[in-house]
N, C-alpha and C positions, 0 to 999 in steps of 0.2 A: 504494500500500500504506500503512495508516494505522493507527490508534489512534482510540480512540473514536471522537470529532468530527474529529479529531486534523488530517486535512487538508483539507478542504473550502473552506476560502480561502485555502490556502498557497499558489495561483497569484495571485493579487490583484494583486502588485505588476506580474506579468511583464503581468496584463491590464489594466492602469492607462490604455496605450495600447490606444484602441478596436483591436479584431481586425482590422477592415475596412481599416483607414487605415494597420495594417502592411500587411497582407496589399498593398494597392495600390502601398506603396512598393519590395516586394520586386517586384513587376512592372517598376514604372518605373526601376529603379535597377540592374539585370544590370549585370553587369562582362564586357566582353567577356574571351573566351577565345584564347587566343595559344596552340595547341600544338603540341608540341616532341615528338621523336622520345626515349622514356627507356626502353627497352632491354625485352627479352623481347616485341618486336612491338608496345608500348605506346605512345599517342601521349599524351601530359600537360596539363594546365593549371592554371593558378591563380586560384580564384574569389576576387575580392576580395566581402569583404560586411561588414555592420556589425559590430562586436564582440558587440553586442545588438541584437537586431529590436526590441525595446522602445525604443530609442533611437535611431534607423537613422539618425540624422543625425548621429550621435556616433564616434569612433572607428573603425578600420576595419581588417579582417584577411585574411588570406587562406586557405581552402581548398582541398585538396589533389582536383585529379580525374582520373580516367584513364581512356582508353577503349580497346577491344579494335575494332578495324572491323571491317565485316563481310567475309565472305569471297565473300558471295554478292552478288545486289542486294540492299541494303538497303532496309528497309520505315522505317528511322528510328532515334531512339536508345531501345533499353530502359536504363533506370536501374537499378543493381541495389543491394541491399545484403544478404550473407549470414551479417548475425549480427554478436554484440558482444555492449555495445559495442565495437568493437575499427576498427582500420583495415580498411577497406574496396577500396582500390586495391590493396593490396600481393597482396587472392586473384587478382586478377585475372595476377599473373606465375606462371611458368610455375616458378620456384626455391619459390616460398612454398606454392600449390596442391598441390603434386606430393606435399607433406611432410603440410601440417595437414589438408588435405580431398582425397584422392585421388581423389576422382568428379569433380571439377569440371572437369578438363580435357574430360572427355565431355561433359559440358552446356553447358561456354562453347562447345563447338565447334560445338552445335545449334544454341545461340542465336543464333551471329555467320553462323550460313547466311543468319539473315536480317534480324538486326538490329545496329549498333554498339552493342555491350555498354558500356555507362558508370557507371561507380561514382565517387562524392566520398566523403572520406573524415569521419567527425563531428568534433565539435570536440576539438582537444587529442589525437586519436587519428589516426597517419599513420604511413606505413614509418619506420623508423628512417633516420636521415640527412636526412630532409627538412628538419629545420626548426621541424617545427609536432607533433613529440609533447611533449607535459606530461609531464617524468619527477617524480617526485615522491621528493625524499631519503628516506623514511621510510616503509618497508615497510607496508603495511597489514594489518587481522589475517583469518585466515585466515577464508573462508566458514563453515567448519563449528566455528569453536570455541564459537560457545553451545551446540552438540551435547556437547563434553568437558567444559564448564564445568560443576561442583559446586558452588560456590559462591558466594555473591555479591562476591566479592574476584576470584574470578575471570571474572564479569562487568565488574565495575569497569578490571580489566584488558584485558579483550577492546575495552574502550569508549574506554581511555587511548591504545591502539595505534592504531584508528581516529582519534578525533582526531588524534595528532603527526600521523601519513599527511596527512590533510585539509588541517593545516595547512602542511605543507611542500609541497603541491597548490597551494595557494592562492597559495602565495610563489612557484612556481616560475612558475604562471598569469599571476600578477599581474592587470591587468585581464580577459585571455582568460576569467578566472573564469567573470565574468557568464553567458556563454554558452554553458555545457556543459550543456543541455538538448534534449533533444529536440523541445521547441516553437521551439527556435532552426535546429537543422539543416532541421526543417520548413522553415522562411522559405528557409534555403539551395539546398534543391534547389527549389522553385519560381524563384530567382533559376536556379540551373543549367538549369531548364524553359526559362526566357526568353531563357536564352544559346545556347541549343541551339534558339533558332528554333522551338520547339514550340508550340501550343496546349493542347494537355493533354500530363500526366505519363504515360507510360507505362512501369509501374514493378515489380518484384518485389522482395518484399522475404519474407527469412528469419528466424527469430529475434529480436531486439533489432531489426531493420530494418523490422520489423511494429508497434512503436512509433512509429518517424519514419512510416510509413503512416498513424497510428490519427492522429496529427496533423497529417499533411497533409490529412486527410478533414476533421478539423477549420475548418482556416484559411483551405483553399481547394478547396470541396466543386465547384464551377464550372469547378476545370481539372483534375479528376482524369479519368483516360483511364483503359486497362485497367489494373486493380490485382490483383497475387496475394499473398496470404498464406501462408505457412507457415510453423508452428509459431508461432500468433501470441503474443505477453504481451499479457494481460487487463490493458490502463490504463484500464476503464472506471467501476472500486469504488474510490470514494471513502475505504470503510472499510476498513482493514487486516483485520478481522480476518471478515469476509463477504471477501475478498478469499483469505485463506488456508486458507480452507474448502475452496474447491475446488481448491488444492492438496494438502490433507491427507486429502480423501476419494479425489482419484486415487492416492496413496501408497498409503493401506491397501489399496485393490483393485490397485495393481502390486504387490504381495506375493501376491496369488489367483494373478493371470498368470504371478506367476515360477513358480511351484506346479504350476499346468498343462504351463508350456513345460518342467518339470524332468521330469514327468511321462512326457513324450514323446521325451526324448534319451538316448541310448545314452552319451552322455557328459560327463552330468551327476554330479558328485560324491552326488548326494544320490538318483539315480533309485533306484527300488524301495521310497522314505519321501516323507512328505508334508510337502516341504521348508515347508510354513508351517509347522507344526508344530516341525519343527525348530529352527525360526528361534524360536518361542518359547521351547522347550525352553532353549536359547542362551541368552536374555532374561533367563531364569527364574533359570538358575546365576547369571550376572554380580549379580545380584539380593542373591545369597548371599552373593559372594566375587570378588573377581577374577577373571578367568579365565587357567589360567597358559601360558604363550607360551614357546618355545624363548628359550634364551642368557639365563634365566632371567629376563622380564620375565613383565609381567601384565597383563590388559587392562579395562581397568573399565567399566562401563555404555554410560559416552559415549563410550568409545573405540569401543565394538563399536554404536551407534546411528551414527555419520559412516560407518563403513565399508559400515553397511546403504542411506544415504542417496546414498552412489558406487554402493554394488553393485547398487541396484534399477534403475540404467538399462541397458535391453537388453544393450549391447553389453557388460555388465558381468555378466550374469547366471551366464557360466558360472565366473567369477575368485568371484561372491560364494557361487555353490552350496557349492564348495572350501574356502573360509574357515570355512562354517560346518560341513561334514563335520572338517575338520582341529581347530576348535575342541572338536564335541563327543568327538573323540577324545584330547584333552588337550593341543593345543598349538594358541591362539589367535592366535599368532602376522601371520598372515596380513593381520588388521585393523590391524596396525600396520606393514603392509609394502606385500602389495599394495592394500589397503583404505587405506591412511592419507591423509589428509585433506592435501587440497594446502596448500602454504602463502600467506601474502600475497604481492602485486607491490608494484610502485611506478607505474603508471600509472595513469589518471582515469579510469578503466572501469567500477570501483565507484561511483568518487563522481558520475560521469555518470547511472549508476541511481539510484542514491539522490536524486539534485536529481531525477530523471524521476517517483520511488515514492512516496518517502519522505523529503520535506521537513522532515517533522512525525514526529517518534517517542513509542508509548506509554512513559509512565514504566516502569520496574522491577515495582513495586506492581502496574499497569495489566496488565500482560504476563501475570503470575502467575493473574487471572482468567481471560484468553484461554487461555492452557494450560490450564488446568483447563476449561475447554468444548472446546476440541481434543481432549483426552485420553477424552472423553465420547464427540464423533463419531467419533472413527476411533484406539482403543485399544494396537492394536498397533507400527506405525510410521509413519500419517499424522501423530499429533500433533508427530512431529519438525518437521516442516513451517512452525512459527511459529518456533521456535530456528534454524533452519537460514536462512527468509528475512529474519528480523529479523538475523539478524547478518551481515549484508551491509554494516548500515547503523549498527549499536550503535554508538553515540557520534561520530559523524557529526553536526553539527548549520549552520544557518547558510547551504548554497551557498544556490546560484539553484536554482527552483524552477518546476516543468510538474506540479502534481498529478495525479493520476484525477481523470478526471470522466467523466460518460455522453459517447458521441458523437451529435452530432445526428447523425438520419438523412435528411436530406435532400440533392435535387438529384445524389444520386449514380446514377452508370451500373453497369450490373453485376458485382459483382466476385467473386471466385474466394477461398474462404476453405481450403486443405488444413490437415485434420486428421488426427492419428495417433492410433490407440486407444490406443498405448502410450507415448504423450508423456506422461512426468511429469517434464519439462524446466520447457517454458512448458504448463503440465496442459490437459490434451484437454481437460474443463468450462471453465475461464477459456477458452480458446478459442470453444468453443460459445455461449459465453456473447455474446461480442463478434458471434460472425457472427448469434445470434437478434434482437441489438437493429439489424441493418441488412435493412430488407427488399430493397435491393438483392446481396445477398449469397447466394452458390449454394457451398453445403458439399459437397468431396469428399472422403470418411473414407478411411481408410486403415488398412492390419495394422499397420505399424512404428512408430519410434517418433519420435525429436523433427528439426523440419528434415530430412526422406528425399525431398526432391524432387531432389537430385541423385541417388540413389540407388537410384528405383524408377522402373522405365523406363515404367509405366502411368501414375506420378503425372508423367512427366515428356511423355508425349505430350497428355495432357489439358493441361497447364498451356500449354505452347507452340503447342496450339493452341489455348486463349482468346488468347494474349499477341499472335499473329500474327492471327487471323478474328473475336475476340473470340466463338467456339463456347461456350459453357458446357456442360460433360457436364450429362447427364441427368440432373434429379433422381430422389437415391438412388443413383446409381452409388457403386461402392466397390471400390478399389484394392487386390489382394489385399498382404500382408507380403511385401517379398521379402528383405530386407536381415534380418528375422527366422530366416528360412528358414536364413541360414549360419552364424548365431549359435551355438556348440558344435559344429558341425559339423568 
């Protein structure tokens, strides 16, 4: 994600060292694996590997891995990763699963009929108690507040916040810094390839885990095995703001979709009106005037813009229809309650994205142009979509850096790309986007919305059996919604 030119060689230094002459030392230099029984069925390891692949003869650390056996014969190890950045071993117990992603117990239990389920965890990012989480003193600021920000004091603010966070990241890191990239964990799970005795990766990957994919295609296109995608991030636009186009055009048509789905529910706050309309109606007053909220508060543009940017993802449709029936009856309340915009952490989850997106940020000045062509292609509430990703990363300056770039498409075997029509997570277009530049690549679409392959039992017998027969559904097949279907219900 970029800015003019903005990032186009902000990887330079990490590619200083030829690709190839990494890529061969992560082969030659695996750490073996020593595992150790650590509790909910889990067997453990720790991969040693460089600090930086850019330096692989320098420094040296460890990664965190775990594996589920299988229960069945095993065909080998699947590698998984379900999204982030965040720790990745810790889905695999059965305390953490059971709470943040309730489907998953159903899907590890498919996949361990015939595979040892193995997750490493990214850099800086592990269960708590291990050892290797980066806590960072200093809150970072909240995803959505260029959404409430009015004025440029309060951008300036949004961007001082960021910074302390970064810095106190850095301090906590110390050298680990270097390596919170996604073209580094790349290097890592090929070393885990090589310690797992494999010749090719075979690998699923969810969310943020479809990044470490896009860069393992990159680095090491010769050992990739079966690979599935779900809900992939578009690292392939260089440009920020070609980049958050097809973010802001999936946005203003998830406001059609919310429209239709409200259309159709018997308990929907807004059925029998044409809740887009409504939603402008909403727009129009805050436009005026605050809009005024129980226990006498008030809620002004940007407050009621973050709460539409929560509320337009499915699982949120029926909390946001609410908010906006309750608002235009005179108590907007809701936007700043159920709607209100999460706050910062203190872990390197952002600034892992950001060294991954967003090395290089548009100035201030710069930003102002791209909104105003945002505000052009998609009027209603796609143009939130550049405030909303840019401030992930506002005043963040300086980590280590894996920009976009296109991926080559070569020497790859076939791989499995799922799409949701209603992903406006990592946006269904940026998606499509990546699977049309791989001719190795077979698209399965889908009704629901971001990451639903634990969740829809069509998306989940197609995926398991490319993963197991390496089968690719037919082109065109399409997965009907199912996880939509209970939504209001």
């Amino acid at each position: 994600m970029n800015r003019p030119r903005l990032i186009a060689l902000g990887v330079a230094a990490c590619l200083a060292v030829p690709l190839g002459g990494i890529a061969l030392a992560s082969a030659r230099q695996p750490s073996g694996l020593v595992w150790k029984d650590c509790g909910d069925g889990l067997r453990c390891a720790e991969l040693v590997v460089p600090v930086d692949w850019a330096d692989p003869a320098g420094p040296r650390t460890a990664v965190h891995v775990a594996k589920l056996p299988a229960t069945g014969k095993s065909r080998g190890p699947l590698v998984v990763n379900f999204g982030g950045p965040g720790t990745s071993t810790a889905l695999l117990r059965r305390k953490t699963h059971a709470d943040a992603q309730p489907e998953l117990p159903g899907l590890l239990a498919e996949l361990r009929r015939d595979f040892d389920v193995v997750a490493l965890d990214p850099r800086g990012l592990s269960e708590p108690g291990g050892g290797k989480q980066v806590s960072c003193a200093e809150p970072d600021a909240s995803v959505y507040g260029l959404l409430v920000a009015r004025t440029k004091q309060d951008w300036d603010a949004h961007a001082a916040r960021n910074a302390a966070h970064q810095a106190s990241c850095r301090a906590s890191a110390g050298s680990a810094w270097r390596g919170l990239t996604a073209w580094n964990v790349a290097h890592d799970l090929d070393a885990l390839r090589a310690a797992l005795a494999q010749d090719k990766l075979v690998y699923a990957g969810n969310s943020y885990g479809t990044v470490y994919a896009q860069a393992y295609l990159e680095l090491f296109p010769r050992r990739v095995g079966r690979m599935s995608f779900d809900g992939t991030a578009d690292h392939t636009r260089p440009e920020f703001e070609s980049w958050v186009r097809d973010a802001a055009l999936t946005q203003e048509r998830q406001l059609t979709r919310f429209r239709d789905w409200c259309a159709g529910r018997t308990g929907c706050d807004l059925r029998g009106t044409d809740a887009g309309r409504a939603w402008d109606e909403l727009v129009a007053r805050a436009r005026r005037a605050p809009l005024p909220a129980s226990a006498g508060r008030t809620v002004h543009e940007g407050q009621l813009h973050a709460g539409a940017i929560k509320g337009l993802n499915p699982a949120r449709w029926p909390e946001l229809a609410t908010a906006i029936r309750k608002a235009l009856d005179g108590d907007a309340g809701d936007f700043l309650d159920e709607l209100r915009p999460d706050e910062g952490g203190g872990s390197v989850s952002q600034d892992s994205l950001c060294n991954d997106f967003m090395p290089e940020l548009p100035t201030y000045e710069q930003f102002q142009g791209i909104e105003s062509r945002l505000r052009q292609l998609a009027p209603r509430v796609g143009w939130l979509e550049g405030r909303f990703q840019l401030g992930r990363c506002w005043g963040r300056s300086g980590g280590a850096a894996w920009a976009p770039r296109p991926l080559p498409a070569r020497d790859l075997p076939p791989l499995l790309f799922v799409i949701g029509e209603l992903d406006n997570n990592t946006n269904h277009r940026g998606q499509a986007h990546v699977a049309g530049r791989l001719p190795a690549a077979r698209v399965l679409w889908h009704g629901d919305g971001h990451a639903a392959w634990a969740r829809n039992t069509c998306l989940r017998r197609h995926v398991h059996a490319y993963l197991t027969t390496g089968a690719l559904p037919a082109p065109g097949t399409r997965c009907p919604g199912e996880a939509i279907r209970k939504v209001g219900t």
